[in-house]
mmCIF file of the C-alpha atoms, coordinates in Angstrom:
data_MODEL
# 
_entry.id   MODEL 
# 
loop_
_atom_site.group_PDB 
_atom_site.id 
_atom_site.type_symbol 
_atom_site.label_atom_id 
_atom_site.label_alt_id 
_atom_site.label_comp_id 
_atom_site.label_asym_id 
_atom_site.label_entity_id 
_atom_site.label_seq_id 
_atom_site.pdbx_PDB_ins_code 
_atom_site.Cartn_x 
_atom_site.Cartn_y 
_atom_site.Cartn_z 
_atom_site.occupancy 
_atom_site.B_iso_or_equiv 
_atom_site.pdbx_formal_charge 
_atom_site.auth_seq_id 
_atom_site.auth_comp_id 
_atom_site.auth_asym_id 
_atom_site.auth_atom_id 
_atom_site.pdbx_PDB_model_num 
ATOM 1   C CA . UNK A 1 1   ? 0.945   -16.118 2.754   1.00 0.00 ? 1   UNK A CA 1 
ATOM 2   C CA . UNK A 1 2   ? 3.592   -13.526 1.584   1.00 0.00 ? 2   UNK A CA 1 
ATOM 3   C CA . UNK A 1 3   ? 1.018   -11.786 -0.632  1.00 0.00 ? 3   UNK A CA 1 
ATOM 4   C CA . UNK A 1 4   ? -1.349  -11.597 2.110   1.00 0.00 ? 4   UNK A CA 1 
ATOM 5   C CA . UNK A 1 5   ? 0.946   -10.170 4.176   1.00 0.00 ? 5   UNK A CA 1 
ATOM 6   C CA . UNK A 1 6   ? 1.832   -7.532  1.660   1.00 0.00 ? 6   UNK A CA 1 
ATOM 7   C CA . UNK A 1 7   ? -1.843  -6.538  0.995   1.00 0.00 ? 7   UNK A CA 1 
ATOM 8   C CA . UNK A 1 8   ? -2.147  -5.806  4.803   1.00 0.00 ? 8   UNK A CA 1 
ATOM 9   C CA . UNK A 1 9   ? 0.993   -3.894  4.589   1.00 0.00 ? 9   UNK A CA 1 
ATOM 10  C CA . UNK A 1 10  ? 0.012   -1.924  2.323   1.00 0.00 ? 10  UNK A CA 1 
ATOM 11  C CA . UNK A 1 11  ? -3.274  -0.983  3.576   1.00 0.00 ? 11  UNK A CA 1 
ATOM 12  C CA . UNK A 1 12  ? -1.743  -0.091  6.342   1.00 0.00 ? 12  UNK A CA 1 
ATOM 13  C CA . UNK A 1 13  ? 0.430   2.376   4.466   1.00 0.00 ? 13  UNK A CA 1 
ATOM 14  C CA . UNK A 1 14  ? -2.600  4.256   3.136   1.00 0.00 ? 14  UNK A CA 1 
ATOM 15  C CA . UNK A 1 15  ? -3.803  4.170   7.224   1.00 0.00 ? 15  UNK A CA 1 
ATOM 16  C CA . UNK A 1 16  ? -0.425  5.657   7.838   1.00 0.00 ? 16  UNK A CA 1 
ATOM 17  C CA . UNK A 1 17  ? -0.407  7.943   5.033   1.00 0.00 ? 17  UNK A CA 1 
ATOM 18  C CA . UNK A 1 18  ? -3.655  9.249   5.952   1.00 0.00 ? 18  UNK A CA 1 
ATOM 19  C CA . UNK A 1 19  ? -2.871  9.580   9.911   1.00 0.00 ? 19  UNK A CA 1 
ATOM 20  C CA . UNK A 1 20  ? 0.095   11.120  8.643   1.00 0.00 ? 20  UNK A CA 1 
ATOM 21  C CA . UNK A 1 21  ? -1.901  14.099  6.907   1.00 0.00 ? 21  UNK A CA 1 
ATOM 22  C CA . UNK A 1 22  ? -4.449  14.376  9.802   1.00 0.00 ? 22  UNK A CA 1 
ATOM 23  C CA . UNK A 1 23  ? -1.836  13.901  11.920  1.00 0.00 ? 23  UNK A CA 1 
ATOM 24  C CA . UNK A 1 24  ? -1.160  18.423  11.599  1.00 0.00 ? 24  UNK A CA 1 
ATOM 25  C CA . UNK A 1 25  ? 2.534   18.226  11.706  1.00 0.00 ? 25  UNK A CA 1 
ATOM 26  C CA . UNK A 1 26  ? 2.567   15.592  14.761  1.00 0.00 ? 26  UNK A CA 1 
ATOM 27  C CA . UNK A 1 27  ? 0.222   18.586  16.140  1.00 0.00 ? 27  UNK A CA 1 
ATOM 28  C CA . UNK A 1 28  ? -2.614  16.073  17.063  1.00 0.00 ? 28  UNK A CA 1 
ATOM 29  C CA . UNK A 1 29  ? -1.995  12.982  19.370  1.00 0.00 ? 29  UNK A CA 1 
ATOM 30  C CA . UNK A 1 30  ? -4.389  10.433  18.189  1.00 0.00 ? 30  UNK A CA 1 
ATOM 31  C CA . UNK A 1 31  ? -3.250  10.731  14.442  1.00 0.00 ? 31  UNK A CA 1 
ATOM 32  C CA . UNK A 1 32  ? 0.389   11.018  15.392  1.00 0.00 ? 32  UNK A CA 1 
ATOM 33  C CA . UNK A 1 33  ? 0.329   7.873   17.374  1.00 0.00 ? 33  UNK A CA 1 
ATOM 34  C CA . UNK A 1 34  ? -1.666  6.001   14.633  1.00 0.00 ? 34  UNK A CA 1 
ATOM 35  C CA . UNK A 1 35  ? 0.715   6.958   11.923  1.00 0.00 ? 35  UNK A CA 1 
ATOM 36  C CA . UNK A 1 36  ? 3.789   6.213   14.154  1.00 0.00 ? 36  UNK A CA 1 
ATOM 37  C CA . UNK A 1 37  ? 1.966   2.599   15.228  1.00 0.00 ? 37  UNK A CA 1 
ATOM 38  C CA . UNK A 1 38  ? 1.035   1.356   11.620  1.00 0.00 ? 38  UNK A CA 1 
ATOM 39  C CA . UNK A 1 39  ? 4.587   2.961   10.267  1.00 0.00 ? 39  UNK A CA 1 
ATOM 40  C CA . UNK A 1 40  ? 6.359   0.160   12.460  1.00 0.00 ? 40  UNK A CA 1 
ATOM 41  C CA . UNK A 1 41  ? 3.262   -2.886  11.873  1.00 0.00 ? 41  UNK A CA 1 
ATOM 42  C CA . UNK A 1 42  ? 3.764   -1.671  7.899   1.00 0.00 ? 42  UNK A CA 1 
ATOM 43  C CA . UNK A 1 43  ? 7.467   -1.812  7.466   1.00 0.00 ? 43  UNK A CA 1 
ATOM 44  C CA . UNK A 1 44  ? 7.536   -4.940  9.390   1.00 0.00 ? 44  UNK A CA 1 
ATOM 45  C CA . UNK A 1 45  ? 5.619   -6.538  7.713   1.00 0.00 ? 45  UNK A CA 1 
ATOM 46  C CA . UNK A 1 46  ? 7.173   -5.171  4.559   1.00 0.00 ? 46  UNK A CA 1 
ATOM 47  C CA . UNK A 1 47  ? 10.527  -6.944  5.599   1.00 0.00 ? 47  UNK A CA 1 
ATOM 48  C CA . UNK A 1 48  ? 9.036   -10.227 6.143   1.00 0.00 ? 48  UNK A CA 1 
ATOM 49  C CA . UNK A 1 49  ? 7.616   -9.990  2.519   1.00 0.00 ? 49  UNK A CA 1 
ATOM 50  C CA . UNK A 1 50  ? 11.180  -8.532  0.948   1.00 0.00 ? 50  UNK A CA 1 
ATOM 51  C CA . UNK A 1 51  ? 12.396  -12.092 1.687   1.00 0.00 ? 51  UNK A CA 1 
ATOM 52  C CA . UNK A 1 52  ? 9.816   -14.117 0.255   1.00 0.00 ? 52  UNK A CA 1 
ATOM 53  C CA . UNK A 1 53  ? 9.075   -11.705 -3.072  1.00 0.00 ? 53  UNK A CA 1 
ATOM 54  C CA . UNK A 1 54  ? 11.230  -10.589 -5.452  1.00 0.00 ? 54  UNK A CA 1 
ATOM 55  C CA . UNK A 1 55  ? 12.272  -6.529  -4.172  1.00 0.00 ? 55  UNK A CA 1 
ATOM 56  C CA . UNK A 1 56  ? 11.128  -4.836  -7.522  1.00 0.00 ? 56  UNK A CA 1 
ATOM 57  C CA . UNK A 1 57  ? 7.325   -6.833  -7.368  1.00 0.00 ? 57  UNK A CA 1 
ATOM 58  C CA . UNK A 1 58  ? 7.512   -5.899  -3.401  1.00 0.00 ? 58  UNK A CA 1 
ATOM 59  C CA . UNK A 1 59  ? 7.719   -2.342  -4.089  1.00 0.00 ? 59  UNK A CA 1 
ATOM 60  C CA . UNK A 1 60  ? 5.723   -1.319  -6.729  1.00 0.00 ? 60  UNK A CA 1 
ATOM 61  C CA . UNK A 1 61  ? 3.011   -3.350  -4.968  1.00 0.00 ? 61  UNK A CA 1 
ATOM 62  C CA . UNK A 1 62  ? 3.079   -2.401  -1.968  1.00 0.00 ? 62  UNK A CA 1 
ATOM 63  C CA . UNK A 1 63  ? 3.485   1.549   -2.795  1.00 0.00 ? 63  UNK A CA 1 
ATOM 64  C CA . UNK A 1 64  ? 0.899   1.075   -5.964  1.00 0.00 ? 64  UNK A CA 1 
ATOM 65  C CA . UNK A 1 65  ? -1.925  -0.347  -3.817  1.00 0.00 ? 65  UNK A CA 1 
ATOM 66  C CA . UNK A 1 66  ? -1.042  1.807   -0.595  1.00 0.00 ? 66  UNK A CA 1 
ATOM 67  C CA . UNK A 1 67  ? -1.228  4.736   -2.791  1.00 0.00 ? 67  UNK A CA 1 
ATOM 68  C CA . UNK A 1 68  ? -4.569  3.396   -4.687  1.00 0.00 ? 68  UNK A CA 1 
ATOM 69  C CA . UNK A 1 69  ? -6.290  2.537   -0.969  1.00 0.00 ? 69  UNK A CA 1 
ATOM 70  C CA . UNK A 1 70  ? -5.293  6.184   0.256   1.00 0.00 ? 70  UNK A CA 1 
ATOM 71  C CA . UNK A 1 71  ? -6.878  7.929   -2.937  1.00 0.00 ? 71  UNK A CA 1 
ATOM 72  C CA . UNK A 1 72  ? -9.708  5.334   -2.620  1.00 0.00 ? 72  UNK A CA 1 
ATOM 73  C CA . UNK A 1 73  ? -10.072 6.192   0.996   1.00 0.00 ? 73  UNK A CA 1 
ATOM 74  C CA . UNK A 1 74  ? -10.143 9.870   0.280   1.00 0.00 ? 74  UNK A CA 1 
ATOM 75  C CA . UNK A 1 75  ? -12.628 9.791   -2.226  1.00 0.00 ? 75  UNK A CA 1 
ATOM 76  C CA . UNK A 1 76  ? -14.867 7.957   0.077   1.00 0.00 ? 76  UNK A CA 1 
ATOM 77  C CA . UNK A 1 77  ? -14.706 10.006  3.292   1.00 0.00 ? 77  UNK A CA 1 
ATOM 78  C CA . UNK A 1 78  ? -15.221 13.350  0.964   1.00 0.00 ? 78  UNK A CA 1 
ATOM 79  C CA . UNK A 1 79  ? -11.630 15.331  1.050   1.00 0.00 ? 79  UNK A CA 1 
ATOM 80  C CA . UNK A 1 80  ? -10.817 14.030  -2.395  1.00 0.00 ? 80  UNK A CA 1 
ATOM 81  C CA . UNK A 1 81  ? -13.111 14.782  -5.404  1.00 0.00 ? 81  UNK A CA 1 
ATOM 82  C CA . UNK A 1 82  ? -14.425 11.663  -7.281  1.00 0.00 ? 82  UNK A CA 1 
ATOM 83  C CA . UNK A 1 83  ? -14.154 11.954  -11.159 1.00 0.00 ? 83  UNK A CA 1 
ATOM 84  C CA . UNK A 1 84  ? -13.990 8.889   -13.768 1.00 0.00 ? 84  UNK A CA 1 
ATOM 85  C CA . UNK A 1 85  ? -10.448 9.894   -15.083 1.00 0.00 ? 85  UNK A CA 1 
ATOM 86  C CA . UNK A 1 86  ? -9.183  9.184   -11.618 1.00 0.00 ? 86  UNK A CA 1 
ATOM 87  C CA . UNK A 1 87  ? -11.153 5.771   -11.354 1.00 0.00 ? 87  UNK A CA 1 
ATOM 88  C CA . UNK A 1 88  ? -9.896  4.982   -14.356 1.00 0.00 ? 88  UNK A CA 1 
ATOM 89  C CA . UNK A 1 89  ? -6.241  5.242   -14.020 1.00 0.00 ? 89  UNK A CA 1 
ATOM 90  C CA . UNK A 1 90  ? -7.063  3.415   -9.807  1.00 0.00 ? 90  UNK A CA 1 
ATOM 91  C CA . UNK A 1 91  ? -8.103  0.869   -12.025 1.00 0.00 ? 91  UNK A CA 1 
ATOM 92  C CA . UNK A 1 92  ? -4.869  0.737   -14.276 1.00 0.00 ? 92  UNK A CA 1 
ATOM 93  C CA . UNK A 1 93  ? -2.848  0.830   -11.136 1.00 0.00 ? 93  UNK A CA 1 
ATOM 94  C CA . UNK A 1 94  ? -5.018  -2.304  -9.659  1.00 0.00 ? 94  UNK A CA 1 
ATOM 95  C CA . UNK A 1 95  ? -4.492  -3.829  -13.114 1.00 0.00 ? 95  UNK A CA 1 
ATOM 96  C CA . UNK A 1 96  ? -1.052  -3.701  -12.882 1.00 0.00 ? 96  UNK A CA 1 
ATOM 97  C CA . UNK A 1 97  ? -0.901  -4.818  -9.377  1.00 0.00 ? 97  UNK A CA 1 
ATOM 98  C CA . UNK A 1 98  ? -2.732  -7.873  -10.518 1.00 0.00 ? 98  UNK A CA 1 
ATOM 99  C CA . UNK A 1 99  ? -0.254  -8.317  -13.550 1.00 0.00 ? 99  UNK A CA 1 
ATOM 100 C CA . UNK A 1 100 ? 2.519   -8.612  -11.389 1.00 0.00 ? 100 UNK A CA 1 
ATOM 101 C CA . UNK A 1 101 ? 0.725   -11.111 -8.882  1.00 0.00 ? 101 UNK A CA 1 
ATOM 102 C CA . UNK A 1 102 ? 0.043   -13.244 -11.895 1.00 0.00 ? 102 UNK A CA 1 
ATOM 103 C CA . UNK A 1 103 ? 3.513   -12.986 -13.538 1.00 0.00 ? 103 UNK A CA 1 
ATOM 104 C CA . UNK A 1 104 ? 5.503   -16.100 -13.136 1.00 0.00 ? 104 UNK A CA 1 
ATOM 105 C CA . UNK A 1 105 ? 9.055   -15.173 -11.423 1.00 0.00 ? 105 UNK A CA 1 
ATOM 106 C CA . UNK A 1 106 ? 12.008  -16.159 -13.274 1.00 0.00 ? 106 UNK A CA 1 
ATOM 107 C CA . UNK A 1 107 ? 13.880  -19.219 -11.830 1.00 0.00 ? 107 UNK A CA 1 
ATOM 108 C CA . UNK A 1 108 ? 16.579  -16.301 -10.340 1.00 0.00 ? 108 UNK A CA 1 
ATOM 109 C CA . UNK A 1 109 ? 13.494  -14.768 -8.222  1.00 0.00 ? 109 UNK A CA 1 
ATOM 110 C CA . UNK A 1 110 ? 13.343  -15.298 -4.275  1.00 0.00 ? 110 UNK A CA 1 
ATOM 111 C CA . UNK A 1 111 ? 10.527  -17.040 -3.545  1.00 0.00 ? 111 UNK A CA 1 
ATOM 112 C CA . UNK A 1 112 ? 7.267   -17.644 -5.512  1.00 0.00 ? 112 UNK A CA 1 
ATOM 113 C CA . UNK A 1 113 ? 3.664   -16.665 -6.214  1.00 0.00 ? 113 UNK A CA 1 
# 
C-alpha cells in the first residue's frame, strides 16, 4: 500500500508542478488553487509514506517519477519538444525507480517492499 500511495503522490507532484507553472505567478485562480490543493494531498501523502519507506528510497522516488510524469506530461500536451535523447534518459530515471522498488531493504530499513 505504501508504494501505491507514493506513486499517487508523486503524480500529483507533476499536477502541482505543472499548475504551479500555469499557475502565472499565483496570477490565475484555477491553477493557483490546483497547485495549492494537490501541494497539501501530495505532501500528505508523502508523510504517510516517510514512515513506512526508508527516507532516501522515499525521495528519490517520489521527486524522480514526479519529475519524469511532468516532462512526460509536457511532451504530450505540446510545450515540451519530444526527442529520443530525452526518452531515453525518462527511461533511465523509470529504470532506476524500478531498481529501488525491487531492492531488498536492509534489516535497519523502516518498513518493507
Amino acid at each position: 500500500m505504501p508504494w501505491l500511495v507514493l506513486f499517487c503522490s508523486s503524480l500529483l507532484e507533476a499536477v502541482w508542478a505543472t499548475a504551479l507553472g500555469a499557475s502565472d505567478g499565483f496570477t490565475e485562480a484555477v491553477p493557483t488553487l490546483v497547485f495549492f490543493a494537490t501541494l497539501a494531498i501530495s505532501l500528505t501523502a508523502l508523510s504517510y509514506v516517510v514512515k513506512r519507506i526508508p527516507i532516501s528510497v522515499t525521495y528519490a522516488v517520489w521527486s524522480g517519477s514526479g519529475a519524469a510524469c511532468t516532462v512526460l506530461w509536457s511532451m504530450a500536451t505540446g510545450h515540451e519538444t519530444v526527442s529520443g535523447l530525452k526518452l531515453l534518459f525518462l527511461t533511465g530515471i523509470i529504470g532506476c525507480i524500478v531498481g529501488l522498488k525491487l531492492a531488498k531493504p536492509h534489516s535497519g530499513d523502516a518498513g518493507s517492499a
